[in-house]
C-alpha positions as CSV (number, residue, x, y, z in Angstrom):
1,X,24.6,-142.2,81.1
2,X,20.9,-142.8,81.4
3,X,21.6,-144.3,84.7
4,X,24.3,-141.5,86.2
5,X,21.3,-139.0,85.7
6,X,21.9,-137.5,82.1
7,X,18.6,-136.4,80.5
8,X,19.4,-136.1,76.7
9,X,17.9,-132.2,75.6
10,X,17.8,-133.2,72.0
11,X,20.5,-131.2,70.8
12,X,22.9,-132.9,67.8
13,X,26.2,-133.4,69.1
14,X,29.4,-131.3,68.1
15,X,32.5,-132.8,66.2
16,X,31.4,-136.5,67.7
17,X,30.9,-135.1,71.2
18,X,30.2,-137.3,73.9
19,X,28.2,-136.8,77.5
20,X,29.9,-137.5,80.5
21,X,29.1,-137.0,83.8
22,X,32.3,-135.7,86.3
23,X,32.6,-137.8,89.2
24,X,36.0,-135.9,91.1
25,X,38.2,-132.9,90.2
26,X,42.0,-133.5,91.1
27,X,43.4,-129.5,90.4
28,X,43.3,-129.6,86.6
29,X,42.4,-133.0,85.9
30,X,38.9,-134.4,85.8
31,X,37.6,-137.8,86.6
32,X,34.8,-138.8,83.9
33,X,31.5,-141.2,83.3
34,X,30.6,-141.9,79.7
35,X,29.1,-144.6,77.7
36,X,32.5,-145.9,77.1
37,X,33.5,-146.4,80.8
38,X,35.2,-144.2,83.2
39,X,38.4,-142.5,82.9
40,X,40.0,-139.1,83.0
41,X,39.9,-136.1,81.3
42,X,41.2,-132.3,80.7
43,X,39.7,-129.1,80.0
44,X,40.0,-127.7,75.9
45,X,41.9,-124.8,77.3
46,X,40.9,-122.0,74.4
47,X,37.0,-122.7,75.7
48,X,37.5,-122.8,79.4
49,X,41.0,-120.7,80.2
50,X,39.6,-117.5,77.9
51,X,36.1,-117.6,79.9
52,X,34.0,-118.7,77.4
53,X,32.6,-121.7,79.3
54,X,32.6,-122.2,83.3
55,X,35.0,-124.6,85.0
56,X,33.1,-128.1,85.7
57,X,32.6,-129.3,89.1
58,X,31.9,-132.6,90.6
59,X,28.1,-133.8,89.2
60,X,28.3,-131.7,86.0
61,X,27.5,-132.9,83.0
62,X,29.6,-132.2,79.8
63,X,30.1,-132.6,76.5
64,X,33.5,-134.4,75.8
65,X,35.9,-136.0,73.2
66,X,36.6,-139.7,74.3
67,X,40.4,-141.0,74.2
68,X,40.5,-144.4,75.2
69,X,44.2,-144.6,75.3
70,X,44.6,-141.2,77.3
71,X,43.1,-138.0,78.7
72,X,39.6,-137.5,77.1
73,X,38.8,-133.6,76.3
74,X,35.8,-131.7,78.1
75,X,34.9,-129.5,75.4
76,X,31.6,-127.4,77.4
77,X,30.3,-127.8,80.4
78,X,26.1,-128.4,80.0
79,X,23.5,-126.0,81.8
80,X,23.0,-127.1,85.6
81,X,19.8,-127.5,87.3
82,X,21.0,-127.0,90.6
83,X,24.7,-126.1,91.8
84,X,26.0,-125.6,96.0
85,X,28.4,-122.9,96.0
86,X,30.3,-120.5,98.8
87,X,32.5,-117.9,98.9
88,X,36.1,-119.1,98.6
89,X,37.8,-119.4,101.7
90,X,41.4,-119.1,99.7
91,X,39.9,-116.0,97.7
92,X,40.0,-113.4,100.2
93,X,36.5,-112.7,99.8
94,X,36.5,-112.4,95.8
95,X,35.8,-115.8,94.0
96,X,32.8,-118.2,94.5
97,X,33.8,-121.9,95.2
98,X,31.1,-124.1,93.1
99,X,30.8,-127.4,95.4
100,X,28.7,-129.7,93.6
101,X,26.3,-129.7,90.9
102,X,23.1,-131.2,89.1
103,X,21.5,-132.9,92.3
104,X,18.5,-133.4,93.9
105,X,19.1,-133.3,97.4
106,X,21.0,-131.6,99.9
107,X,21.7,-134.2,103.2
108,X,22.9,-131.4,105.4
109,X,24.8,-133.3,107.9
110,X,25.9,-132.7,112.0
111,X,26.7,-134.8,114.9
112,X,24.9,-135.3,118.1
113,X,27.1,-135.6,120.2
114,X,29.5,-132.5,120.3
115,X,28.9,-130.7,116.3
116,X,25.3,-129.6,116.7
117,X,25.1,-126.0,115.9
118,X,21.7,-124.5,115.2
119,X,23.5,-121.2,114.0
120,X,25.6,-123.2,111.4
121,X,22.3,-125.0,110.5
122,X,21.0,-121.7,109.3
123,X,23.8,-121.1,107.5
124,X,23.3,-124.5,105.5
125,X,19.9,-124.3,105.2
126,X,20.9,-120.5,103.2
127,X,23.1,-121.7,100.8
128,X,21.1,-125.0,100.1
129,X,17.9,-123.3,99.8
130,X,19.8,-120.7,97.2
131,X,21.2,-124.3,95.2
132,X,17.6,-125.1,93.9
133,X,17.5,-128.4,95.6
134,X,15.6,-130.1,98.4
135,X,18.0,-130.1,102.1
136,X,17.9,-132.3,104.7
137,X,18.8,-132.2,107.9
138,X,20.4,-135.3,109.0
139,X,21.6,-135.3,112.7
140,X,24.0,-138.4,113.0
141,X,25.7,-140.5,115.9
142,X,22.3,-140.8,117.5
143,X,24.0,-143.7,119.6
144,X,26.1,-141.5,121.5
145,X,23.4,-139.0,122.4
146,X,21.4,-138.6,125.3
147,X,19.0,-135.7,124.5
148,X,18.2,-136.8,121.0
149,X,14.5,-135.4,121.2
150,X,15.6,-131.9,122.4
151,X,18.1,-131.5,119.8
152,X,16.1,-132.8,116.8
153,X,13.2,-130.0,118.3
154,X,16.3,-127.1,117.8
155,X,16.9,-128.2,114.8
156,X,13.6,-127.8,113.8
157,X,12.9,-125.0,114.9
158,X,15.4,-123.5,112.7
159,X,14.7,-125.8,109.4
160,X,11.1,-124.5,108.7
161,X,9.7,-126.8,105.5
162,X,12.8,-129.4,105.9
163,X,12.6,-132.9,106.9
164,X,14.9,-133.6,110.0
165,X,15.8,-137.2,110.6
166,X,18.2,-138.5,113.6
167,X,20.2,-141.8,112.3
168,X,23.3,-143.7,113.4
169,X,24.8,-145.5,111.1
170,X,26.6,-147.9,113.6
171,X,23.1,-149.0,114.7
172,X,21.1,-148.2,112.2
173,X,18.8,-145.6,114.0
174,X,16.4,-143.9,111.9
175,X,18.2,-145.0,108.6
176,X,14.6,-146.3,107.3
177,X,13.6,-142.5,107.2
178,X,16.7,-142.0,104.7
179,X,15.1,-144.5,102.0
180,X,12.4,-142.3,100.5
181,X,15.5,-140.2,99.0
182,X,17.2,-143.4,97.4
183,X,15.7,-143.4,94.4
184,X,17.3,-144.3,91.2
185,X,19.0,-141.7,89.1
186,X,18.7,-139.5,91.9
187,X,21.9,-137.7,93.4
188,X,22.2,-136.4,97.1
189,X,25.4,-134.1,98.1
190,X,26.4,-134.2,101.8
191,X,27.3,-131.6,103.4
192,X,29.0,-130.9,106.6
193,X,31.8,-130.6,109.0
194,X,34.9,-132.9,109.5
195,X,33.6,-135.5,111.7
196,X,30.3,-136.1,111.8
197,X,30.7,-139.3,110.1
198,X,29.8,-138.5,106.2
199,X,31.6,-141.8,105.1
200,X,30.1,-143.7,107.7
201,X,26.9,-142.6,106.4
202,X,27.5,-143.6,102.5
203,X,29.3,-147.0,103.8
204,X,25.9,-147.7,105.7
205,X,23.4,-146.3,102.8
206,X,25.5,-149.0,100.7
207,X,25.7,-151.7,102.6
208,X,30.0,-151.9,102.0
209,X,32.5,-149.7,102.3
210,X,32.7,-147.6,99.7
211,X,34.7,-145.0,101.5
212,X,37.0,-145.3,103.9
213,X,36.5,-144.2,107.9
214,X,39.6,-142.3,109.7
215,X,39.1,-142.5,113.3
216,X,38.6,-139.6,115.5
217,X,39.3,-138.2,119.0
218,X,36.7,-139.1,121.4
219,X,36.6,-136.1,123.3
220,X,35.9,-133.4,120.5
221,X,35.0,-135.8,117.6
222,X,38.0,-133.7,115.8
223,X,40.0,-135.5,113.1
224,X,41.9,-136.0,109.8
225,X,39.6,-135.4,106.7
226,X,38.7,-139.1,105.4
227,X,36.8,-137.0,102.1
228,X,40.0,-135.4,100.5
229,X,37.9,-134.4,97.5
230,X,34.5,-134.3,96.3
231,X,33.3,-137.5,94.9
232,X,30.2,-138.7,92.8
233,X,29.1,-142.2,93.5
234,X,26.9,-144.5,92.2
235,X,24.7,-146.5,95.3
236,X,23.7,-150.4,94.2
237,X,20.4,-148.9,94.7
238,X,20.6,-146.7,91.6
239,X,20.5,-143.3,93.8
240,X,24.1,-141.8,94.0
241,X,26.1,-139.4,96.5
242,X,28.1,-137.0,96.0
243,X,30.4,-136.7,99.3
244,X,32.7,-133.3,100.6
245,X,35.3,-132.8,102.5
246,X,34.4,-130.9,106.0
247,X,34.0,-127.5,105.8
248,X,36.2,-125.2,108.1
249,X,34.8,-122.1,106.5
250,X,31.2,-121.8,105.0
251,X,30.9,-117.9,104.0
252,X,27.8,-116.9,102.1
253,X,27.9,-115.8,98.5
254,X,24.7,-115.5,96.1
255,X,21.7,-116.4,98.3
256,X,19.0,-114.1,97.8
257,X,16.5,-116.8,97.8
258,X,17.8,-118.8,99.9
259,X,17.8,-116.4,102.7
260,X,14.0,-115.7,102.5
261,X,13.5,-119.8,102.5
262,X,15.4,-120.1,105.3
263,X,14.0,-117.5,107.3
264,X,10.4,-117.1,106.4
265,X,9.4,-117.2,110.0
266,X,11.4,-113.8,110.2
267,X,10.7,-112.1,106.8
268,X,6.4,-112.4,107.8
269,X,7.0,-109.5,110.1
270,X,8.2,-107.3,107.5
271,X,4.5,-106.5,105.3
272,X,3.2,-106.2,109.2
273,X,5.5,-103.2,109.5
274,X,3.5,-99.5,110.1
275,X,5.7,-97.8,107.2
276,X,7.0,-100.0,104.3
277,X,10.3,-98.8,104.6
278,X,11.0,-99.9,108.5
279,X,14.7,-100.3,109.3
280,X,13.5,-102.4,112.5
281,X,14.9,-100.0,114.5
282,X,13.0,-97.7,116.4
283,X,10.5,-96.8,114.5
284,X,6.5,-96.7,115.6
285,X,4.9,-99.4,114.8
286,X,7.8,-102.0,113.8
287,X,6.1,-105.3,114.0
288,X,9.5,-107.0,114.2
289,X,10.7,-105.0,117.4
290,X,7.3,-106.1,119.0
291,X,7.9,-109.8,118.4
292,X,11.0,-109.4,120.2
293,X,9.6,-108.1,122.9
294,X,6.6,-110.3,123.5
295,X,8.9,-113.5,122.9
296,X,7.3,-114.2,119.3
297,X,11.0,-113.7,117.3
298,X,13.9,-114.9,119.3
299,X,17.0,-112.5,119.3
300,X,19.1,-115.5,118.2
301,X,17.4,-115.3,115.1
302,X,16.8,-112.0,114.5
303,X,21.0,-111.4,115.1
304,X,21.5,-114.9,112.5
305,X,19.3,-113.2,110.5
306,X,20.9,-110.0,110.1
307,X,24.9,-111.5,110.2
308,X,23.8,-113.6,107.1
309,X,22.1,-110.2,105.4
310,X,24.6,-108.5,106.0
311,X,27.5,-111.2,104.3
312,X,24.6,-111.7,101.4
313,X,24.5,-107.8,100.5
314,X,28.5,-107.9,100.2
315,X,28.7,-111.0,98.6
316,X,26.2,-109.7,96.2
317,X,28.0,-106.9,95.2
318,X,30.7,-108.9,94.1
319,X,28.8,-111.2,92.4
320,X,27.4,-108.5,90.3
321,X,30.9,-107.2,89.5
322,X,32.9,-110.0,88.6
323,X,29.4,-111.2,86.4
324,X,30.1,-108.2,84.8
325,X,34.3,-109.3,84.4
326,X,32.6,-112.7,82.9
327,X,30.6,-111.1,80.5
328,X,33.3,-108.9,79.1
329,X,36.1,-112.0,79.0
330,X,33.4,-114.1,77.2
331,X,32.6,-111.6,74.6
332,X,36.2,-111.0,74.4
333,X,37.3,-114.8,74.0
334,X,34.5,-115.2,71.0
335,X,35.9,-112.0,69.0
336,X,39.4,-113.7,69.2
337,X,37.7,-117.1,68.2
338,X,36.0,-115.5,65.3
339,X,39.4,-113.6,64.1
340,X,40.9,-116.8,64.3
341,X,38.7,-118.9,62.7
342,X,38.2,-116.2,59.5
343,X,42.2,-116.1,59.1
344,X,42.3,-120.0,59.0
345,X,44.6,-120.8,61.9
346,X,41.1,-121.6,64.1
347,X,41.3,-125.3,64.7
């Protein structure tokens, strides 16, 4: 476990609870790491279907008990240090969607040849600012680009504070740059869109195919999904990846940090402002509405800026009032927990 990452806290287990680490989530069935081996596991449905604990995700760590002739039991999930998560595309802008969890880095990934999207940068850069880890920008396919230098400058310009590296992994371009991350018990979560050659990347990273590589259409560098889930794996190197699926939708959810990380270079204007309360409208003396004019603030930016407040400031509401939903559903599940346990049918 040592080696998947697990730092012990010191706390006595439970009932001869285990840790494990989850390396894929199949619906309601859990694929697990323990000291034991690997194999699969469920959820002990009067903890996790009554609210009590929250639902794993690929990289968490919990607390299980081990069946070596069948499903194992995930009893709790254990307290993350870091988590990726957006709103849920299939939620009609109600549910968060946790991604990954309990990693280090954040290998935001796009192509060079037909993906690259400063504006979807920006939007990466928010949510894995708001995850508590380190991002990357990785721009991939350098082999088929011919403005290379230009493009890693864009990118730049938009990922203040993050390293932005140009590989190929046909080639092996810039894939030197990537070893300073590959350290052991560290985990990296790549993010990106179909396409842009995410299981290219972990094939080249370690040295085999560990994943396999679908092809795609030339023209568009559109194609089937090769990631069909998320999946933790462990690099001979000791450093392990946790790889997505593309993302078709990538709508914001909690990121009230994340947003000022990503956009400090807009946010300085604000405590230059005549009045503290400026709208950056019209009012005198709005130090934002004179860096757009004199060239200092693109309007690019300021308009990303204010599409991603804007989604945050919903997003946040809801947040708030489904925390609140939680809450109540947790307090509710322990009071039945407690009734049950005092009239002896708690097992």
């Amino acid at each position: 476990m040592i080696e998947y990452g697990y730092i012990p806290d010191g706390e006595p287990s439970r009932d001869g609870e285990i840790p494990a680490r989850v390396t894929a989530v199949y619906k309601d069935r859990y694929e697990i790491v323990c000291s034991f081996g690997t194999g699969q596991a469920t959820l002990k449905k009067s903890a996790y279907f009554t609210g009590e604990e929250p639902f794993p995700t690929t990289g968490d760590f919990v607390m299980i008990n081990w069946e070596a002739d069948g499903d194992s039991r995930i009893v709790r999930t254990q307290e993350r240090r870091t988590f990726f998560a957006r709103l849920d595309p299939s939620s009609s802008g109600h549910w968060e969607q946790l991604v990954a969890a309990n990693f280090d880095y954040v290998f935001i990934m796009q192509s060079l040849n037909h993906d690259f999207n400063p504006r979807r940068l920006e939007r990466y850069l928010t949510l894995a600012w708001q995850s508590g880890a380190q991002p990357v920008i990785v721009l991939t396919k350098a082999d088929l680009s011919e403005d290379t230098q230009r493009l890693l400058a864009e990118a730049s310009a938009v990922a203040l504070g993050t390293d932005v590296i140009a590989v190929s992994a046909k080639t092996g371009y810039g894939m030197e740059q990537l070893q300073g991350y590959l350290k052991p018990g560290k985990t990296i979560v790549f993010l990106g869109s179909s396409g842009v050659g995410k299981s290219s990347l972990v094939n080249a990273l370690a040295g085999g195919e560990l994943m396999p590589v679908n092809g795609i259409r030339e023209e568009d560098s559109k194609g089937r999904h090769t990631t069909t889930h998320r999946q933790l794996l462990l690099l001979p190197c000791g450093a392990m990846i946790i790889d997505t699926p593309g993302m078709r939708e990538l709508g914001m959810w909690d990121v009230t940090e994340g947003l000022g990380e990503t956009f400090t270079d807009v946010e300085q204007f604000f405590t230059q402002c005549r009045f503290s309360d400026c709208r950056h409208q019209n009012e005198p003396g709005c130090r934002v509405k004179a860096a757009l004019e004199n060239g200092e603030l693109s309007p690019e930016r300021w308009s990303s800026y204010l599409k991603l407040k804007k989604e945050a400031r919903y997003s946040a509401s809801r947040m708030v009032y489904l925390k609140d939903q939680q809450k109540k559903a947790k307090s509710r599940a322990r009071t039945e927990k407690q009734k049950r346990k005092n009239s002896g049918s708690y097992r």
